[in-house]
C-alpha positions as CSV (number, residue, x, y, z in Angstrom):
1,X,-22.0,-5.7,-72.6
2,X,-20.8,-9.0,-73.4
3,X,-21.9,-12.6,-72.5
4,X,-18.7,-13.0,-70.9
5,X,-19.6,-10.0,-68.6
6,X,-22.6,-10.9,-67.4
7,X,-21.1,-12.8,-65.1
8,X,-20.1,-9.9,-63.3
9,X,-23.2,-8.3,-62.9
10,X,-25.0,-11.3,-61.6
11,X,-22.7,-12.9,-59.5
12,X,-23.2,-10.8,-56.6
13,X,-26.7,-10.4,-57.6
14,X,-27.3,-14.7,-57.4
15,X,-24.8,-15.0,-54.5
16,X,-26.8,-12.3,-51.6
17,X,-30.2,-13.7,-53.0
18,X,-28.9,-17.8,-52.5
19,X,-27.4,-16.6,-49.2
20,X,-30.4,-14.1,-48.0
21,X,-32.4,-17.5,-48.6
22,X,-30.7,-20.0,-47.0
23,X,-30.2,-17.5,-44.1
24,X,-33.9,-17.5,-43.9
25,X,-34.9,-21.2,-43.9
26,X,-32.3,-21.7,-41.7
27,X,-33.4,-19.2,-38.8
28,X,-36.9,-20.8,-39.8
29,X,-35.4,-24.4,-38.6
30,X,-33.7,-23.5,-35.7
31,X,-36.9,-21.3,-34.6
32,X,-39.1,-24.3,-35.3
33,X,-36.8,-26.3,-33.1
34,X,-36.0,-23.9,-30.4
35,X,-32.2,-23.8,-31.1
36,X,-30.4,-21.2,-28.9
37,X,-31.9,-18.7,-26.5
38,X,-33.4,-16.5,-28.6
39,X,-33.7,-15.1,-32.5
40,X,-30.5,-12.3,-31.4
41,X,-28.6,-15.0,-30.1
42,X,-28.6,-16.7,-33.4
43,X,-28.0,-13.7,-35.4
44,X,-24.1,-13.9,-35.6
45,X,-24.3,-17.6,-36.6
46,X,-26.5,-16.6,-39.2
47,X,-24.5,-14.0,-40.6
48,X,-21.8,-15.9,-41.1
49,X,-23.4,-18.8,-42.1
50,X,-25.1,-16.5,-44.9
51,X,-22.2,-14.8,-45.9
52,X,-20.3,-18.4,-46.6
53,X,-22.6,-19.2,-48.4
54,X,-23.1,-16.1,-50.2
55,X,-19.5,-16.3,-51.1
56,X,-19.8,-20.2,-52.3
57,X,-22.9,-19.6,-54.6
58,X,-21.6,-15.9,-56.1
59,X,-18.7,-18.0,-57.1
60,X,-20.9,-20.5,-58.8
61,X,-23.0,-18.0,-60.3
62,X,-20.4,-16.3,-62.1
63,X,-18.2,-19.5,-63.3
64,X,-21.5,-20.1,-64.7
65,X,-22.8,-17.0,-66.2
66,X,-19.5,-15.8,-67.2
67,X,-18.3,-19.2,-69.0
68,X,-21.6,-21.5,-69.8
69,X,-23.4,-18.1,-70.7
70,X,-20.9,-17.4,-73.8
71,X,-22.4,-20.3,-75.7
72,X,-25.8,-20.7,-74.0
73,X,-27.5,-18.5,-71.5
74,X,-30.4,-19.8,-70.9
75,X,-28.6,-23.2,-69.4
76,X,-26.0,-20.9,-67.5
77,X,-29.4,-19.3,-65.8
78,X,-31.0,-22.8,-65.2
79,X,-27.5,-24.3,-63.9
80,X,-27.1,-21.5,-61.3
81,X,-30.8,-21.9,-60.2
82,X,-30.4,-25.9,-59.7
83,X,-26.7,-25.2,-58.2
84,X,-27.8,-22.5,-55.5
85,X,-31.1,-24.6,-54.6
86,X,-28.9,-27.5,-54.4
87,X,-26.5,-25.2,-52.0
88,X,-29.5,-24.3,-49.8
89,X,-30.3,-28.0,-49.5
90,X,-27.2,-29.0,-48.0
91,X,-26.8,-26.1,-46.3
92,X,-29.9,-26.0,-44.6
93,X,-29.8,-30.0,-44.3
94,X,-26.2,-30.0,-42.5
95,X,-26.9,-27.0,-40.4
96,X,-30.4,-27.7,-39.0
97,X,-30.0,-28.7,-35.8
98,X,-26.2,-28.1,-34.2
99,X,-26.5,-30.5,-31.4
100,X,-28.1,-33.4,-33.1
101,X,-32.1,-34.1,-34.0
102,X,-34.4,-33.0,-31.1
103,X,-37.3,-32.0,-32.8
């Protein structure tokens, strides 16, 4: 298997584990600040939530593995790490609370 193809194969891969993550602090911040009624009323929100970003960062994963990676993959691997934790950030930082800061 090529460098090239790599990407492929750890797209998905990088994407579900950025989004599985950011899903989790996520639910962990609204929990912390009582957002919503209960953790099934903030399941759907979190799905999609998850799975946008799971899209965003499989994307970035695999521009990066599948073009960087040709010449270098160690710096592919370290750009997608930085990239998806810098997704998470904003992610979780835009989404923590919905109707402003109450906690």
């Amino acid at each position: 298997m090529t460098r090239g193809q790599w990407g492929c194969v750890a797209a998905p891969a990088g994407g579900l584990a950025t989004g599985v993550l950011g899903s989790v602090l996520l639910a962990a911040a609204w929990r912390a600040c009582d957002v919503g009624v209960n953790g099934a009323a903030n399941g759907l929100a979190l799905i999609f939530y998850g799975a946008l970003l799971a899209i965003v960062s499989a994307a970035w994963w695999g521009v990066l593995i599948g073009y960087v990676g040709r010449w270098n993959l160690a710096v592919a691997l370290l750009g997608g790490t930085v990239g998806a934790a810098v997704m998470v950030w904003i992610f979780v930082a835009l989404l923590h609370v919905p109707n402003g800061y109450r906690c």
